[in-house]
C-alpha positions as CSV (number, residue, x, y, z in Angstrom):
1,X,34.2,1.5,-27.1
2,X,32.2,4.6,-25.6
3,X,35.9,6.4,-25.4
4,X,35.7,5.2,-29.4
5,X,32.5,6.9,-30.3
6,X,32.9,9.7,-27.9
7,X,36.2,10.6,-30.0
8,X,34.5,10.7,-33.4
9,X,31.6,12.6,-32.5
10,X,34.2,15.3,-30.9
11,X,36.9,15.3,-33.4
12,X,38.5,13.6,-30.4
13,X,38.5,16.2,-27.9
14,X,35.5,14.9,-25.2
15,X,35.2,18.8,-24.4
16,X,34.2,20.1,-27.9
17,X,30.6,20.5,-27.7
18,X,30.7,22.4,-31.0
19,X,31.6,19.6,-33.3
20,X,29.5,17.4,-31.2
21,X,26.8,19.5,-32.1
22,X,27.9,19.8,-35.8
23,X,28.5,15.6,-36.4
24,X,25.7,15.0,-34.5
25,X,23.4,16.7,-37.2
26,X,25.9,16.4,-40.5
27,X,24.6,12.4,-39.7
28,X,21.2,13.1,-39.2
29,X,21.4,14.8,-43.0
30,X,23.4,11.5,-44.0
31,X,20.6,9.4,-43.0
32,X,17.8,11.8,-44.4
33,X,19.9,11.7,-47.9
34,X,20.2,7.9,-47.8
35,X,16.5,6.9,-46.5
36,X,13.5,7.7,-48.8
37,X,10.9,10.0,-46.7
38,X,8.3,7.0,-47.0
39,X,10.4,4.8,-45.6
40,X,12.1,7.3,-42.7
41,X,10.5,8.1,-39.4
42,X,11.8,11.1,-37.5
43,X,10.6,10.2,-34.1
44,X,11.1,11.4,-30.3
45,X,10.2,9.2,-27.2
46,X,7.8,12.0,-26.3
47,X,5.7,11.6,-29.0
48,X,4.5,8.6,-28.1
49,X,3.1,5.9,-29.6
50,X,0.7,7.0,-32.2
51,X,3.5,8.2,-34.6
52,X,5.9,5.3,-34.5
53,X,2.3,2.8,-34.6
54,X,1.1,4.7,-37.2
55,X,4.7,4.6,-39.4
56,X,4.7,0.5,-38.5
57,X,1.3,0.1,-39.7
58,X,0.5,-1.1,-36.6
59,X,-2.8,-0.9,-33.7
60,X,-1.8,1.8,-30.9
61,X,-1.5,-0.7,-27.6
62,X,-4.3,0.3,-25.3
63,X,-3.9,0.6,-21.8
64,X,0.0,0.0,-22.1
65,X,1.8,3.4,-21.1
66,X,4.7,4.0,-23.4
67,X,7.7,2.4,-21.7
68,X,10.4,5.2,-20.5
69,X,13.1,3.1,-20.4
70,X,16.1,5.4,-21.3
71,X,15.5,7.9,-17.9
72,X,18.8,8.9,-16.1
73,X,18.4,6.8,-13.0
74,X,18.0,3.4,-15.3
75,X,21.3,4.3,-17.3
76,X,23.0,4.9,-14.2
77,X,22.1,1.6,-12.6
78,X,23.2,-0.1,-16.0
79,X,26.9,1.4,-15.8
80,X,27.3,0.3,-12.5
81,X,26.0,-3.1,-13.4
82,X,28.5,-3.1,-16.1
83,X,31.3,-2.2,-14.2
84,X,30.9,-4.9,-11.4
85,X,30.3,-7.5,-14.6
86,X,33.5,-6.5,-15.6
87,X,34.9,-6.4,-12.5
88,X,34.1,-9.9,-11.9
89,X,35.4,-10.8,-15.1
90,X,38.9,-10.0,-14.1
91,X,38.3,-11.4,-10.7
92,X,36.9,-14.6,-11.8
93,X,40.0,-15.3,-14.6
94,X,42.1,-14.1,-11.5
95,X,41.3,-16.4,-9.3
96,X,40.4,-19.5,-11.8
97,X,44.3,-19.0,-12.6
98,X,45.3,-19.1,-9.1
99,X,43.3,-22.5,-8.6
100,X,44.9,-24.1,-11.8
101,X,48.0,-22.8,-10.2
102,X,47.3,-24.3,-6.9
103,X,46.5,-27.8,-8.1
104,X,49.1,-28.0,-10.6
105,X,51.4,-27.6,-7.4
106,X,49.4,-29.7,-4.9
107,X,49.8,-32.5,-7.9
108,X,53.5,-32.2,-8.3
109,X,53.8,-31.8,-4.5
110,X,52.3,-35.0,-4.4
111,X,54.1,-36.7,-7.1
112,X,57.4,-35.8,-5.7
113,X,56.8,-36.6,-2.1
């Protein structure tokens, strides 16, 4: 899925930072065309929470620091807890087969003998 999206936002060549660039901001003007401006919110994490509350119609949380949850260290630790999921995933309909396997043997063993 990521090789997916990394393909169309490079004109499928990972390396082309150029047409990242470009698609990156020929969608931002697709959404700005598509969304009226009362309705749109052109937001960065840094700003905080007054802009996004303000936009929601909603009270600023007080004494609740603005959760940071998208820093390098946290998306790190969720790839490799997505590749051991995975990983597990194979191992797990690996083995399950070889169990089946094994019992469907040990029961014909039996029958037979």
């Amino acid at each position: 899925m990521m090789t997916t999206i990394a393909n169309h936002w490079t004109d499928n060549d990972i390396n082309n930072t150029e047409a990242l660039r470009r698609n990156y901001l020929k969608h931002y003007d697709e959404v700005r065309s598509k969304v009226p401006k009362d309705r749109l919110l052109e937001f960065q994490a840094q700003d905080g929470w007054e802009p996004l509350c303000g936009f929601l119609g909603k009270p600023v949380p007080k004494d609740e620091p603005y959760p940071w949850v998208n820093e390098g260290n946290w998306l790190v630790k969720a790839h490799v807890f997505i590749y051991w999921y995975r990983l597990w995933g194979c191992v797990r309909m690996y083995f399950a087969g070889g169990v089946l396997a094994a019992a469907v043997g040990v029961g014909v063993w039996r029958m037979s003998g």
